[in-house]
C-alpha positions in Angstrom: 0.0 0.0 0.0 1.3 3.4 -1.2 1.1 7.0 -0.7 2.2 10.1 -1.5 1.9 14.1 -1.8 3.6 16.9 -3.1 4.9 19.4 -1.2 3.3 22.9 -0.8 5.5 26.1 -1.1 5.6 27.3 2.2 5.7 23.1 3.5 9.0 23.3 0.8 10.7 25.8 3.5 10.3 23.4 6.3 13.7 22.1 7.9 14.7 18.7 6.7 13.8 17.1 10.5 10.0 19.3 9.8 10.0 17.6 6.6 10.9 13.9 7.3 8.1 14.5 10.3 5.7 15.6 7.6 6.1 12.5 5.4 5.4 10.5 8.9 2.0 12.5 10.0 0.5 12.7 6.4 1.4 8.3 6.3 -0.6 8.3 9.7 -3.6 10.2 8.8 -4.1 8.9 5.2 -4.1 5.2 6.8 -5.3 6.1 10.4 -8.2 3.5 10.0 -5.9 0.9 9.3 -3.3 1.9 12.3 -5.6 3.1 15.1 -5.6 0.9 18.1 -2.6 -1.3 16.4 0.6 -1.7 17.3 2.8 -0.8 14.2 6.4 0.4 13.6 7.3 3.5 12.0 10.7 3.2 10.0 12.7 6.7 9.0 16.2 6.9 7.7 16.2 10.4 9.8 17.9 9.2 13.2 16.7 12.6 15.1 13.1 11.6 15.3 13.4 8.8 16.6 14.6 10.5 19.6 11.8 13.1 19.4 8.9 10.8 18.7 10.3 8.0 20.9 6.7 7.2 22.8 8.5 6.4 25.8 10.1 10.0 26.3 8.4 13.2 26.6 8.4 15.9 23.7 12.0 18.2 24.1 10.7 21.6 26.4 12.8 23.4 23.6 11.2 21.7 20.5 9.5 24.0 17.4 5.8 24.1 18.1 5.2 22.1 14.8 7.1 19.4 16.0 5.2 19.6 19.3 1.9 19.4 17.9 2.8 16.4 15.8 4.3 14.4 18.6 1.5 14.8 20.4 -0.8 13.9 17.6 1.4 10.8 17.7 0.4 10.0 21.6 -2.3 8.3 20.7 -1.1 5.3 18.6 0.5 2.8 20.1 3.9 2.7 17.9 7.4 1.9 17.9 9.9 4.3 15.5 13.5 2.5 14.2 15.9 3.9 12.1 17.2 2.6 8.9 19.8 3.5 6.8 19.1 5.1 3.3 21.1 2.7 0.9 18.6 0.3 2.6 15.9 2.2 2.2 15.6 2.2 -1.2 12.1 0.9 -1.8 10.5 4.2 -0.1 12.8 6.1 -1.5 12.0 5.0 -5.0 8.8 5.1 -4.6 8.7 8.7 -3.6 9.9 9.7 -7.2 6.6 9.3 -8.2 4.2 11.4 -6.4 0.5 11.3 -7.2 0.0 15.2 -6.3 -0.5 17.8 -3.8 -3.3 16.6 -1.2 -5.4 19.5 -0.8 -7.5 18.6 2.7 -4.2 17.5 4.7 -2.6 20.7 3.4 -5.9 22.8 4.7 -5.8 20.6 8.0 -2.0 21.5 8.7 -2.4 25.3 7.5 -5.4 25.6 10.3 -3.7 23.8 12.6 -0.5 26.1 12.5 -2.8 29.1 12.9 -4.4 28.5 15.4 -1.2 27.8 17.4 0.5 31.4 15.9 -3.3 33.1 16.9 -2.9 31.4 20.7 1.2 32.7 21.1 0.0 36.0 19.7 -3.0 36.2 22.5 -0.3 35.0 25.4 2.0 37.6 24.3 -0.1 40.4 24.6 -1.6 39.5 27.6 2.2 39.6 29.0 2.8 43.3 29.0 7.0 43.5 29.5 6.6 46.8 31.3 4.8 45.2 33.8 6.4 41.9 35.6 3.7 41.6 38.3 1.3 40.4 35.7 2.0 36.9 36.1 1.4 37.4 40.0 -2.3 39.2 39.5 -2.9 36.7 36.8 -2.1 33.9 39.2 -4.1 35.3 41.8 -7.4 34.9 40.6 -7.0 30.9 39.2 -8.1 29.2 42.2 -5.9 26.3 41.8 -2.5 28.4 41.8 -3.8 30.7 44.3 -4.8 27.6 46.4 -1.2 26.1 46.4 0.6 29.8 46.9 -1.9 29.8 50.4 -0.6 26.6 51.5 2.9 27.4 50.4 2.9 30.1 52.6 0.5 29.1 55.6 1.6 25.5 55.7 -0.4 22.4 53.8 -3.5 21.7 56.1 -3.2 18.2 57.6 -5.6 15.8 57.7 -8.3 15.5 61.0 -7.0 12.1 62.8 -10.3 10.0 63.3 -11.1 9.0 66.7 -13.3 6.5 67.7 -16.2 9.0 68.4 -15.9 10.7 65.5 -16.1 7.4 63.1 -18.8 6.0 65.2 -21.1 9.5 64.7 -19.8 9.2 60.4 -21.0 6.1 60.3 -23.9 6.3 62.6 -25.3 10.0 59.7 -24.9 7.7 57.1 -26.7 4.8 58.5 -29.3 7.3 59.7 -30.0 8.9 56.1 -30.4 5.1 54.8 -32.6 4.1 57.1 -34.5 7.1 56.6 -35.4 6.6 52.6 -36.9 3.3 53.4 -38.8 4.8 56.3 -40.4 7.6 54.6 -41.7 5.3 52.5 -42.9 2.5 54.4 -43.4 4.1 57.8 -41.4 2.8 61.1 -41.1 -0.5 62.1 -42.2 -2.3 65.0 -39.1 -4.6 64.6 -35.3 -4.1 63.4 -33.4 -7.4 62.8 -29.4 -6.3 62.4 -25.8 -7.8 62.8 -23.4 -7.1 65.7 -21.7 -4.4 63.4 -20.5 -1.6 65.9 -22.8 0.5 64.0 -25.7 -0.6 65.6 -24.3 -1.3 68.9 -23.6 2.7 69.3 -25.5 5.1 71.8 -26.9 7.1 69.3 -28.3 4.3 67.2 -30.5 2.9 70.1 -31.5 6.3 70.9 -32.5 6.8 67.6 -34.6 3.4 67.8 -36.1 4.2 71.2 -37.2 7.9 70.3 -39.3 6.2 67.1 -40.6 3.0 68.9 -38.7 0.3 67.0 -37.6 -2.5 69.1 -33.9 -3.3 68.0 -32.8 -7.4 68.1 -29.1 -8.7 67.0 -28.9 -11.7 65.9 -26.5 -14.2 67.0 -22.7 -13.9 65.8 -21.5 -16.5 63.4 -25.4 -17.3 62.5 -26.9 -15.4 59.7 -29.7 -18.0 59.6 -31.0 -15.6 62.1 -32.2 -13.3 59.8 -33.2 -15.7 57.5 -35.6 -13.8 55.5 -33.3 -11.1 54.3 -30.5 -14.1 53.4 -32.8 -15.6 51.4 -34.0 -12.8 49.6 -29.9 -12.1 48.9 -30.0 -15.6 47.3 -32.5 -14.9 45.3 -31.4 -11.9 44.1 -27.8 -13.5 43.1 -29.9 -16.4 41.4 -32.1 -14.1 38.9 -29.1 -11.8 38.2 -26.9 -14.5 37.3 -29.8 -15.7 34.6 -30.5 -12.3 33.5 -29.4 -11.2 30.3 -30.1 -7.7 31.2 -27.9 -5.1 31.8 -27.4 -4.8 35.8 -29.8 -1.8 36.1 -32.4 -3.6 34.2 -32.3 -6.3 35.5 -32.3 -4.9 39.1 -35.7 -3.5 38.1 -36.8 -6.8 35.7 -36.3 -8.8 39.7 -38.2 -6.7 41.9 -41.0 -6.1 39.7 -41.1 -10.2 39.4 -40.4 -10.6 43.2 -42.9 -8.0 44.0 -45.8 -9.9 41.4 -45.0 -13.3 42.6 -47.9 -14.3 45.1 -46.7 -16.3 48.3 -47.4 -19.1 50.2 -50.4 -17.6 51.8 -52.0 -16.9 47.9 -50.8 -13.3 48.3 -47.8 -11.7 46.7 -45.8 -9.0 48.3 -47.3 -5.7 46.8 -50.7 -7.3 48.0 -49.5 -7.2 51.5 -47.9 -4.1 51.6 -50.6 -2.0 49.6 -53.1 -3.9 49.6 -53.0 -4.2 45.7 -51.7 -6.2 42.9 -49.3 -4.1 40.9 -49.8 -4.6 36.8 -46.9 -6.1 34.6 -47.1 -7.4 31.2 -48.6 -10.6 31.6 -51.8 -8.7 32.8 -52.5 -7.3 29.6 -52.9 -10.6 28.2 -54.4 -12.3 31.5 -56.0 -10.5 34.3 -54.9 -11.6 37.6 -58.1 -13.2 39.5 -58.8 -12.0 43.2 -57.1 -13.6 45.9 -59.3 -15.2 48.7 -56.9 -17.6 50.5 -56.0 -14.5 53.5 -56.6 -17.5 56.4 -53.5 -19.5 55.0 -50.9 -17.2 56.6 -51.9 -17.5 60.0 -52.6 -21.3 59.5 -48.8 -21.5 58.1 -47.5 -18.9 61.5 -49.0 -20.8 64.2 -47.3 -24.4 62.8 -44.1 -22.3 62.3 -44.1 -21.4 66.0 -45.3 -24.8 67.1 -41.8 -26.0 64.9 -39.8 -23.7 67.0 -41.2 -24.8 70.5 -40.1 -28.4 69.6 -36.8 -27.3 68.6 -36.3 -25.1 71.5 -36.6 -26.7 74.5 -33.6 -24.9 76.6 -34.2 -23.7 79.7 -32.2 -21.5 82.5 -29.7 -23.7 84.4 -29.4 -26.6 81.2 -26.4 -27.5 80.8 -25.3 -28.1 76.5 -22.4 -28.0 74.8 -21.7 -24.3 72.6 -20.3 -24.0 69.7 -16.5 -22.3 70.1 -16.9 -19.3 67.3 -13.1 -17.6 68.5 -9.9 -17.6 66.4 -9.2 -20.6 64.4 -12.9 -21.5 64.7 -12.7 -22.9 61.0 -9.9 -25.8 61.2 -12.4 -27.8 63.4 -15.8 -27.3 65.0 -15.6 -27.3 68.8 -18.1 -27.8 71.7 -17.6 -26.5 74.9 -19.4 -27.7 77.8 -21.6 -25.0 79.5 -24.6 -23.7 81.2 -27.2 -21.5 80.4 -27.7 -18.2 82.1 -30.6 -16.4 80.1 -33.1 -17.4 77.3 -33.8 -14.5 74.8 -37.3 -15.0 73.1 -37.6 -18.6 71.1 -34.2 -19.0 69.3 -30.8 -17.1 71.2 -29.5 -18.0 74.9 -27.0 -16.3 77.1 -24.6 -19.6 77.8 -21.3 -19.4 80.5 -18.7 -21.6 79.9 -18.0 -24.4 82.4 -16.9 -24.3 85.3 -15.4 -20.6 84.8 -15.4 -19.1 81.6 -17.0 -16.5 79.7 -20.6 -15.8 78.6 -21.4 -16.1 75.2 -24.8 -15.3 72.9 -25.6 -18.2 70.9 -28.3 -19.3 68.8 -30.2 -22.6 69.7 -29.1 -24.3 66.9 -25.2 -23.2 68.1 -26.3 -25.6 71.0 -26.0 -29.3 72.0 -27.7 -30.8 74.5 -25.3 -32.6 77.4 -26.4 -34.9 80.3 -26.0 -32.8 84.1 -23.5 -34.0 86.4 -23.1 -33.7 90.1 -20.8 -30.6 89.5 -23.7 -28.7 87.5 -26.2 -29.6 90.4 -24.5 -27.5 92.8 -26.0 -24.1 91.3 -25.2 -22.1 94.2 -21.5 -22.6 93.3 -21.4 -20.8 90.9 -24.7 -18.3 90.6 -26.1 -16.7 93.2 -30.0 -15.3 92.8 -32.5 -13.4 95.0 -35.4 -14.6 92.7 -35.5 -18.3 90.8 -38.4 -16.6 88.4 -35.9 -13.5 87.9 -34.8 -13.1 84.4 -31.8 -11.4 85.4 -28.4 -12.7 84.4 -27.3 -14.4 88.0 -24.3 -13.0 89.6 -21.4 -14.7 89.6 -19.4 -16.3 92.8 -15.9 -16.8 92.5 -15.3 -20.2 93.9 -12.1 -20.7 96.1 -8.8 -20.5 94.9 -7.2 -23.4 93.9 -4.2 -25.2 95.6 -1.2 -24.7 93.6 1.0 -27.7 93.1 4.8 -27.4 94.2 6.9 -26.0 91.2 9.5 -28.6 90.1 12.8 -27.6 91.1 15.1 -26.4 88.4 18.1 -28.8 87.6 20.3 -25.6 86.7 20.0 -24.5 90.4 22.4 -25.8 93.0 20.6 -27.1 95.4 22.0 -25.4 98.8 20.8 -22.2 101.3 21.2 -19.3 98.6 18.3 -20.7 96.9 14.9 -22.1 97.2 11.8 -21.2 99.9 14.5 -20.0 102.5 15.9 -17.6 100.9 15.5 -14.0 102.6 15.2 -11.8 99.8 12.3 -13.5 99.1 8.9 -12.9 101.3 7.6 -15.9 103.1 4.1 -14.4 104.4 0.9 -16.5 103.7 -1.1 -14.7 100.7 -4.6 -13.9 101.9 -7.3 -15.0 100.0 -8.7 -12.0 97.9 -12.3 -11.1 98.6 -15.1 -9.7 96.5 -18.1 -8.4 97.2 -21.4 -9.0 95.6 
């Protein structure tokens, strides 16, 4: 494939590096269809440009304002440049004995091009009046960026506010606020709020918040998202119709709730029926009308044999002792059970459980638990808990039992064994420690 041009007379004026340049621009923009976003090589028996149009080197600060304009008309193809010599050359150079003509639109193109850089110097240099030097310091002034980096120049850069736990908590806390917000202007408060143990909703404000609006807060058990096993569900869901979507996300975002939304439930009612009381239209509808729903006595049919599930399940009363599931560090290379008691029973399904004979409480879910047959040591309650009231549901109070005897340490072979060491020793206090008292 071959092209060429002849030269114009003022283009016949240009240096011979202006001139080789040329020859490369006019071969990119006659074929750019062919070379944009290609990687091609540009060959030129003129070893300066491939210094200037290198396209892993900047243009020269002291380079014509031709040249400049063409290399960076050249920054966006993806190129490499080579020299050759000219005796090698010889089938370009042959060819460009026989030029087809003067190209009349690249020649208008470069003309313009080359004006409209002269007309911008020309504006620049009258704006810079040489009798008055402070004009690059007014004209600085007003562009807020250079004005904005003089300020901190001379004031000092403004560091950044360090984040303290208060601080983060009330962020998050706004933006968890004006979430909550949009749904609730919508759909009015809730009676109910089912959440995580995120420190979000553990905060101060948060549970004011809840208690000034009359929404009764419940956190679900940690390491159990069954908990909330309405909103998982609907997640799964979600990921299932947006996998088979073919929809942009967007659309299909809508395309799943409209669906969702339409799709009557178990009860013979679909969601938009329960919330407003009316069947929202879709496409089917103008084919088929949707027939009246009349099956309203299925829901609490289906609720009161969901409850009478859970009461078999849950069986788990204060003072049982189970095993609980060990959800700490390094809780995935193996499940572990830990014998304990229960303290507290929270509704149907979470238990306040203290690990045997004198560990921690923990919050787990019933189905965290396993049941374990009592011993003589869990009879003895009052060992261990300490109540005013067997129908309180208070957490009991814990009794520290009696210290332990502490074996004799094993003496140390590296030790000689004579008066300088051991028991006898007078730097070392032989008083009886007193057994440490609390108080209840």
């Amino acid at each position: 494939m071959h092209a060429s041009k002849t030269l114009t007379a003022t283009q016949r004026k240009y240096g011979q590096i202006q001139k080789e340049a040329l020859a490369i621009i006019f071969a990119l923009k006659k074929f750019h269809q062919f070379l944009y976003g290609r990687k091609f090589t540009i060959v030129t028996n003129h070893r300066a440009l491939t210094s200037m149009f290198a396209p892993n080197k900047g243009t020269p600060a002291l380079a014509a304002n031709r040249l400049a304009r063409w290399a960076l008309l050249l920054s966006q193809y993806e190129y490499e440049i080579e020299y050759r010599k000219t005796n090698k050359h010889g089938n370009a150079d042959a060819l460009s004995r026989l030029p087809v003509g003067p190209d009349v639109e690249f020649d208008r193109e470069e003309d313009d091009a080359d004006i409209d850089i002269i007309c911008t110097i020309k504006t620049i240099g009258a704006q810079l009046n040489p009798t008055d030097p402070e004009v690059i310091v007014k004209e600085s002034s007003k562009d807020i960026v250079i004005s904005t980096v003089m300020r901190y120049t001379t004031e000092g850069w403004p560091h950044r506010e360090e984040a303290t736990p208060a601080t983060s908590e009330i962020k998050e806390f706004r933006k968890l606020e004006n979430s909550l917000s949009n749904k609730i202007f919508h759909f009015g408060y809730p009676h109910t709020l089912v959440t995580d143990n995120a420190t979000t909703f553990k905060s101060e404000g948060f549970q004011q918040w809840c208690k000034e609006r009359g929404i009764t807060h419940l956190s679900r058990a940690p390491y159990h998202p069954a908990t909330n096993g309405a909103a998982e569900r609907m997640v799964q869901s979600f990921k299932q119709a947006l996998r088979k979507s073919t929809l942009p996300s967007n659309a299909a975002l809508l395309e799943f709730l409209m669906n969702y939304r339409r799709t009557p439930l178990e009860t013979g009612y679909s969601p938009s029926q329960l919330l407003h009381g009316k069947q929202i239209r879709c496409k089917i509808d103008t084919i088929i009308p949707s027939p009246a729903h009349s099956a309203q006595g299925k829901q609490s049919k289906n609720t009161q044999l969901l409850n009478d599930t859970v009461n078999k399940i849950h069986s788990y009363q204060v003072g049982d002792p189970c095993y609980a599931l060990y959800c700490g560090p390094r809780r995935s290379n193996q499940p572990r059970w830990v014998p304990a008691l229960v303290t507290k029973v929270y509704g149907q399904r979470s238990v306040n459980v203290r690990v045997w004979p004198r560990g921690p409480t923990w919050r787990r879910h019933v189905e965290q638990l396993q049941p374990r047959f009592s011993t003589e040591e869990d009879l003895h309650l009052g060992d261990i808990f300490q109540t005013s009231d067997k129908n309180s549901d208070r957490l009991p109070i814990p009794v520290p039992p009696e210290e332990p005897v502490r074996q004799p340490k094993r003496p140390n072979p590296r030790h000689p064994l004579h008066s300088d060491y051991g028991p006898d020793n007078p730097r070392r206090s032989s008083r009886r420690r007193q057994q440490t008292q609390f108080y209840s």
